[in-house]
C-alpha positions as CSV (number, residue, x, y, z in Angstrom):
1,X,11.4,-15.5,2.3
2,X,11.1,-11.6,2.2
3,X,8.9,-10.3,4.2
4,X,7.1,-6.7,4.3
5,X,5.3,-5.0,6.7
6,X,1.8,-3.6,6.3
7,X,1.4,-0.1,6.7
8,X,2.1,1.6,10.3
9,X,0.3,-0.5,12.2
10,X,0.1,-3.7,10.9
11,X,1.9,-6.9,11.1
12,X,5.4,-7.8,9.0
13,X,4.6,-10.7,6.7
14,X,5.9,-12.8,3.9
15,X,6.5,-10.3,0.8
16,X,4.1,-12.6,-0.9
17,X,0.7,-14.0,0.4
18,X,-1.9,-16.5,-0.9
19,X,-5.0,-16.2,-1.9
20,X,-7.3,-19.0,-0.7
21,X,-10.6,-18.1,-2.6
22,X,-9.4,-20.3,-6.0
23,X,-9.1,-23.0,-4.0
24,X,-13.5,-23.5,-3.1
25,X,-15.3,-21.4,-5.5
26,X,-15.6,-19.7,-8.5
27,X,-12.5,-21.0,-10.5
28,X,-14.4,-24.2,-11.9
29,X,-13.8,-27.5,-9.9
30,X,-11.5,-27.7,-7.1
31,X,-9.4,-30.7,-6.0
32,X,-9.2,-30.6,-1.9
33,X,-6.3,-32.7,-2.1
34,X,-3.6,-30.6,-3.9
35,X,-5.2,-27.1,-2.5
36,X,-3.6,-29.0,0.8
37,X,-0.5,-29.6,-0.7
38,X,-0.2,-25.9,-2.4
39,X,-1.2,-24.3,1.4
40,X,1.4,-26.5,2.7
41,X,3.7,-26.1,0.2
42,X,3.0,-22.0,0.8
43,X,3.6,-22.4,4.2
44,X,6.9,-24.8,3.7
45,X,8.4,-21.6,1.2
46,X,8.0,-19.1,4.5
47,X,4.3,-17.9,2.7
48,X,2.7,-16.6,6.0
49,X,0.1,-14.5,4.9
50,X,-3.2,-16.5,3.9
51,X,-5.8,-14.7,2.4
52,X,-9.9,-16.1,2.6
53,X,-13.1,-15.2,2.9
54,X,-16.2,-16.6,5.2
55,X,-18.5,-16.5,2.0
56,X,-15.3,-18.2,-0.1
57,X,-17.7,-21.7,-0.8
58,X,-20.0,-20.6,2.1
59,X,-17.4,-21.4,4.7
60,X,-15.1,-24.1,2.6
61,X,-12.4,-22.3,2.2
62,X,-11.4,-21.6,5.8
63,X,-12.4,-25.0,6.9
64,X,-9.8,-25.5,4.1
65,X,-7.2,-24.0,5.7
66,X,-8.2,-24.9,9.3
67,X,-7.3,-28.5,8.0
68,X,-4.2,-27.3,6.0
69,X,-2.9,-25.6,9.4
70,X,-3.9,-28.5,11.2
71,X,-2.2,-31.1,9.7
72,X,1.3,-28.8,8.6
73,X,4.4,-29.2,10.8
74,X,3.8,-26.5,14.4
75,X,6.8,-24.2,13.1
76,X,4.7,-23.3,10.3
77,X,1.4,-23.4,11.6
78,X,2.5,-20.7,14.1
79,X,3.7,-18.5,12.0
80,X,0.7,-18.5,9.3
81,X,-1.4,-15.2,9.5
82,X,-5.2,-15.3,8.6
83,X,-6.9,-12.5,6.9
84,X,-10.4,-12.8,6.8
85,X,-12.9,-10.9,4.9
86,X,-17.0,-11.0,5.8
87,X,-20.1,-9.5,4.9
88,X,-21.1,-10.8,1.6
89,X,-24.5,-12.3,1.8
90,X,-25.1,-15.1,-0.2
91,X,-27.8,-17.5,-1.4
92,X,-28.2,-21.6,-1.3
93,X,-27.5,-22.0,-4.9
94,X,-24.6,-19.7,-4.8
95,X,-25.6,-16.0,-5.3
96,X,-24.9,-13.0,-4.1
97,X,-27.7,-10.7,-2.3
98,X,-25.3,-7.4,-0.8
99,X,-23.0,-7.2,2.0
100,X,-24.3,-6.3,5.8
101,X,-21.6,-4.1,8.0
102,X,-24.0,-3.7,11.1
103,X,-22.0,-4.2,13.9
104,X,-23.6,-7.3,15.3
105,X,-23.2,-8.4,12.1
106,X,-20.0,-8.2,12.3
107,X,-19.0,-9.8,15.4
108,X,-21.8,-12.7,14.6
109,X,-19.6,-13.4,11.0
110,X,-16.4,-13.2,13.9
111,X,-17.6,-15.8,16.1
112,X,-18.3,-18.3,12.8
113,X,-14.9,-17.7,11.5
114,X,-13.1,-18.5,14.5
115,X,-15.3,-21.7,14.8
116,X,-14.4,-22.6,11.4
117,X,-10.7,-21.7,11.6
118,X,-10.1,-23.5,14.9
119,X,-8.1,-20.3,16.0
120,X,-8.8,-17.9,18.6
121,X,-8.3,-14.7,16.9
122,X,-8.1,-13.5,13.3
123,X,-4.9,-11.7,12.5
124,X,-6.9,-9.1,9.6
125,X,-10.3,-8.6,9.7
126,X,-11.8,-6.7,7.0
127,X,-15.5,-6.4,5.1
128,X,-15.8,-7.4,1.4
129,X,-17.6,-4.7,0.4
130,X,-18.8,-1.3,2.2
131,X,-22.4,-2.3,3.1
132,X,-24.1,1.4,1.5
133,X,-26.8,0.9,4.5
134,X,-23.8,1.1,7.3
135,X,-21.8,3.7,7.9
136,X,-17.7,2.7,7.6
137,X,-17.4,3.8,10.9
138,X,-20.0,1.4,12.3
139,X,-18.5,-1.1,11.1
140,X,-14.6,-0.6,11.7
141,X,-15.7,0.5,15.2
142,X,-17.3,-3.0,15.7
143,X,-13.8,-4.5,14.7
144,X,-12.1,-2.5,17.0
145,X,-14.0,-3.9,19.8
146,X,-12.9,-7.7,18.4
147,X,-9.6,-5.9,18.4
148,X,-9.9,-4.8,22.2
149,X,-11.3,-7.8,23.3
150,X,-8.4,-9.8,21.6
151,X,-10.1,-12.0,18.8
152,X,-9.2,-9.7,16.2
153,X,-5.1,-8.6,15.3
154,X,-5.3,-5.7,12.9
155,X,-8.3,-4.3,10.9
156,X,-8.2,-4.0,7.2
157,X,-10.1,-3.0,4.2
158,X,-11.1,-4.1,0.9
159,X,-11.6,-1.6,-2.3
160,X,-12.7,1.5,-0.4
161,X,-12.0,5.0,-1.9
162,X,-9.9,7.4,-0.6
163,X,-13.0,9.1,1.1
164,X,-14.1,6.0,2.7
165,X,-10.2,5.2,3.9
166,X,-9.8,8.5,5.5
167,X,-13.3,8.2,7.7
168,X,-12.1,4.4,8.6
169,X,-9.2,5.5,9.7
170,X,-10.5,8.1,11.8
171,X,-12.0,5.9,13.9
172,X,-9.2,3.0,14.2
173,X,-5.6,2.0,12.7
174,X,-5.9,0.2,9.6
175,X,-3.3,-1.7,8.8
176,X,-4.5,-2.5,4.7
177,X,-6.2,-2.4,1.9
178,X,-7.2,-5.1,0.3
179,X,-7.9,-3.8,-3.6
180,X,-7.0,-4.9,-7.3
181,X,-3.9,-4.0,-8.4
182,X,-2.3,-5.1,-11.4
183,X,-0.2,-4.3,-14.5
184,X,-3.9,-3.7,-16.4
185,X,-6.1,-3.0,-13.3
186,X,-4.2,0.6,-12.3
187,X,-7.0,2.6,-11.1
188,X,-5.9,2.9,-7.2
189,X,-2.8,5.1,-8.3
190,X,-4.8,8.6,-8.7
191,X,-6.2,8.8,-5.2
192,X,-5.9,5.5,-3.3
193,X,-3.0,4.7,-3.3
194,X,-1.2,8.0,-2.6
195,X,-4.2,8.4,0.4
196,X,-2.9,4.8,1.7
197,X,0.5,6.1,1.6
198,X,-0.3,9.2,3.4
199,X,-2.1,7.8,6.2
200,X,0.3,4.7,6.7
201,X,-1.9,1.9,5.0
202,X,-0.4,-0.8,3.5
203,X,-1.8,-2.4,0.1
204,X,-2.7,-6.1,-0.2
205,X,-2.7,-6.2,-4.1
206,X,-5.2,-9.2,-5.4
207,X,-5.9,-10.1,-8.8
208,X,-2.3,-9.1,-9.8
209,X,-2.6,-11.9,-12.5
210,X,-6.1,-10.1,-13.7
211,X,-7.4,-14.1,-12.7
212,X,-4.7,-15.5,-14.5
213,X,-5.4,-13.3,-17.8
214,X,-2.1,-11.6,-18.3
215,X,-0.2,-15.1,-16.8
216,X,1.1,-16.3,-19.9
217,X,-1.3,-19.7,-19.5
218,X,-4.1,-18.2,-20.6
219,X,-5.5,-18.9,-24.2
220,X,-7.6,-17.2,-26.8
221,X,-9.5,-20.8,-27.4
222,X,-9.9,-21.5,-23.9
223,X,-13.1,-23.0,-22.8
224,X,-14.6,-22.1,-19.4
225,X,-16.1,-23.9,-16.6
226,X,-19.9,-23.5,-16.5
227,X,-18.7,-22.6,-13.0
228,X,-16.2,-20.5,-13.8
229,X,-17.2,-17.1,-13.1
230,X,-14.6,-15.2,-15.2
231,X,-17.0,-16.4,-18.3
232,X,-19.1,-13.8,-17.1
233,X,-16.1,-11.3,-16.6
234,X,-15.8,-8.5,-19.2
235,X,-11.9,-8.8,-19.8
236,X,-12.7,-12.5,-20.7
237,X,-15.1,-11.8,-23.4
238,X,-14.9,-11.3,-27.6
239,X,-13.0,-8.2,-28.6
240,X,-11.5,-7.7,-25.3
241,X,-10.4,-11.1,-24.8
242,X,-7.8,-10.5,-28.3
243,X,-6.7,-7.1,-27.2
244,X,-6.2,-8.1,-23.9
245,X,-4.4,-11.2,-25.0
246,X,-2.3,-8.9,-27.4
247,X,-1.2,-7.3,-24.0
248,X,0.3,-10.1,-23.0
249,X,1.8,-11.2,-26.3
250,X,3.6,-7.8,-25.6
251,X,4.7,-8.6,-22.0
252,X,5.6,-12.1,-23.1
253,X,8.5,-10.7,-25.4
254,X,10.2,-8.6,-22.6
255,X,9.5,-12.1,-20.0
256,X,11.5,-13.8,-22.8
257,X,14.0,-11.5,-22.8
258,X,14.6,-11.7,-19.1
259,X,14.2,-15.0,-19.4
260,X,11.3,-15.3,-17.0
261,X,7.6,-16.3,-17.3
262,X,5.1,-13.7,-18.1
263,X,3.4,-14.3,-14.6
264,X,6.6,-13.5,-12.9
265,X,7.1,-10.4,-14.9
266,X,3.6,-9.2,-13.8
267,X,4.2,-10.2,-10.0
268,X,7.2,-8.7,-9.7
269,X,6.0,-5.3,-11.6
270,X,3.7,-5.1,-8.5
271,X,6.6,-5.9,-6.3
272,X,8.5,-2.9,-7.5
273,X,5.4,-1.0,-7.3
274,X,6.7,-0.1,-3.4
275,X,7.6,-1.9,0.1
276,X,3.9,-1.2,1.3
277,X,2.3,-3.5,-1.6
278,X,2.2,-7.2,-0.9
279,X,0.4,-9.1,-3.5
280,X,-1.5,-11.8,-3.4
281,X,-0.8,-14.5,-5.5
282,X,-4.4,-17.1,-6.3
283,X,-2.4,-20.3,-6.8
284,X,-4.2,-23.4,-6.7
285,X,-1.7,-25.4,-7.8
286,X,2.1,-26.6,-6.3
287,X,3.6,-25.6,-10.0
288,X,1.6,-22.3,-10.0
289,X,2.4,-21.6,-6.7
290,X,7.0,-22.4,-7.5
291,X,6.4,-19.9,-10.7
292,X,5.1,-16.8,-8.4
293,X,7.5,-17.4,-6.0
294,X,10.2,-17.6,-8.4
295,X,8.9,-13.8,-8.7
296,X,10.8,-12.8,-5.7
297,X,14.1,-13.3,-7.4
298,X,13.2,-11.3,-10.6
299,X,14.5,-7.5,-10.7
300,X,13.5,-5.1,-13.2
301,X,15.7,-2.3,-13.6
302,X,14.6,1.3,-15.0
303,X,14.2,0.3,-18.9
304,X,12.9,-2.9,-17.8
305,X,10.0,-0.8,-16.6
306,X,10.1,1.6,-19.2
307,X,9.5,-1.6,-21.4
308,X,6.8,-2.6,-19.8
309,X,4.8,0.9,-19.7
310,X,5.7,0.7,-23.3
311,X,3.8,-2.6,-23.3
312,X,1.2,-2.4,-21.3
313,X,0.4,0.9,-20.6
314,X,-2.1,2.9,-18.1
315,X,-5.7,2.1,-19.2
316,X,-4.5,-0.6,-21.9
317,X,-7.2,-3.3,-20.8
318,X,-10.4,-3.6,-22.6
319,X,-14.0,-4.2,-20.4
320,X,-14.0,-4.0,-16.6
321,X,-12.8,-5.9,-14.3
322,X,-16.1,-6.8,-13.2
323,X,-19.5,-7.5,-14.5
324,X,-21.8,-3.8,-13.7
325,X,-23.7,-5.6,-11.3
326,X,-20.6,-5.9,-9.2
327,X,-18.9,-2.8,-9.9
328,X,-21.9,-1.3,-8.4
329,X,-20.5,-2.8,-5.0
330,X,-17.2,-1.5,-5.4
331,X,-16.8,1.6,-3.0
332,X,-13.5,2.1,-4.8
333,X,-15.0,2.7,-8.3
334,X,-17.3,5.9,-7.0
């Protein structure tokens, strides 16, 4: 396995990670036993980063894992890394209700994590969303204390602006930030990203499959899952379903040509996007999970990417990659 370091600070970790959140909600209906098998699977390929969140099934998904961790061989389990994210509020039939960053807040969503995990410290600790009541520096401060008193590794972020990254830092080494980043979500390379750079934070790329809409699996006659949030997701909707589907129709010629899936191409586009990015790949599956890694082993040379920006190029997608009433959240749209 590769493996990449994030940022300055943080820790070295596979050049791939998984994200858990798939796996417990918002995807349609799980299957407990083969998430198992695709985190020990992960874990069997050298996968060491894990990604979850406490409010990922109201605490499902890092039980999840605690059981994955529990029952995979020690050499593994030692080296898997955790990174948690907290403060989303939710509701008993599943909603959302905002995100709370008050410091004992935050070390009250700590000390359930670690319950649930069966660990005694998180490796990355990050909030979901910047709560607007909070100050960032309220909150990363209370991190830094789980930090000092050893329950927490490494702080991190999640889709902060380049305002908000600088004040965070300020206060305490960040070693990431978690935030979209794929070949038709490209928004973090006009400020973000080069602010990231500049003060030695790593990227954790998610949704670099756009939630498996530019994969290659994904269908114009697809019917969702009642619970299957991406029916309520912009990109997945009428005329921007087709032109974002054409997209990949485009991408899929240059896959073929490499001869490579269209999910690989996309993963390993962010892959070449720099050392510091490690994305995070959402399989829920073993066969989902061999295609991204098989990423790893794909190189695209100069007109390989010239191709692609010929395909797909900045500000291609049609509809947001999320609904308004979540954008609104998102600290890294303002």
């Amino acid at each position: 396995m590769q493996t990449r370091t994030l940022g300055t600070t943080g820790p070295q970790t596979s050049a791939l990670g998984l994200g858990c959140m798939g796996m417990s909600a918002l995807y349609g209906d799980t299957d407990r036993g083969e998430s198992i098998a695709t985190l020990h699977a992960a874990l069997d390929a050298g996968v060491t980063l894990l990604d979850t969140g406490d409010f990922y099934g109201m605490g499902h998904n890092e039980l999840l894992i605690n059981e994955a961790l529990r029952t995979a061989p020690a050499a593994a389990r030692e080296k898997a890394q955790i990174s948690v994210k907290f403060g989303a509020l939710r509701t008993v039939e599943g909603g959302f209700t905002g995100y709370d960053g008050r410091p004992n807040a935050v070390k009250n969503f700590a000390a359930y994590s670690l319950q649930r995990l069966g660990t005694d410290h998180i490796d990355i600790y990050r909030i979901a969303r910047v709560d607007p009541d909070v100050p960032i520096e309220e909150t990363v401060g209370a991190i830094a204390e789980l930090v000092e008193a050893g329950h927490v590794r490494h702080i991190g972020l999640s889709e902060v602006g380049a305002e908000t990254l600088r004040r965070a830092a300020a206060v305490a080494p960040i070693s990431d930030l978690q935030i979209e980043y794929s070949l038709i979500s490209r928004g973090i390379e006009e400020a973000i990203l080069p602010t990231a750079r500049e003060l030695g934070i790593g990227v954790t790329a998610y949704g670099v499959l756009s939630r498996g809409l530019i994969s290659g699996h994904f269908s114009r006659d697809r019917k969702l899952a009642a619970n299957d949030f991406r029916g309520m997701s912009p990109r997945f909707q009428g005329e921007n379903l087709d032109r974002n589907l054409d997209l990949v129709d485009a991408l899929r010629k240059i896959a073929e040509q490499k001869g490579v899936s269209v999910a690989q191409t996309a993963i390993a586009w962010v892959l070449a996007r720099g050392e510091d990015i490690v994305p995070l790949v959402g399989a829920r599956r073993r066969d989902r999970l061999t295609e991204a890694l098989g990423a790893l082993d794909v190189t695209l040379g100069s007109d390989d990417l010239s191709a692609i920006e010929r395909a797909v190029p900045p500000g291609a997608a049609a509809g947001d990659r999320y609904p308004a009433n979540q954008m609104a959240h998102l600290d890294s749209e303002r």
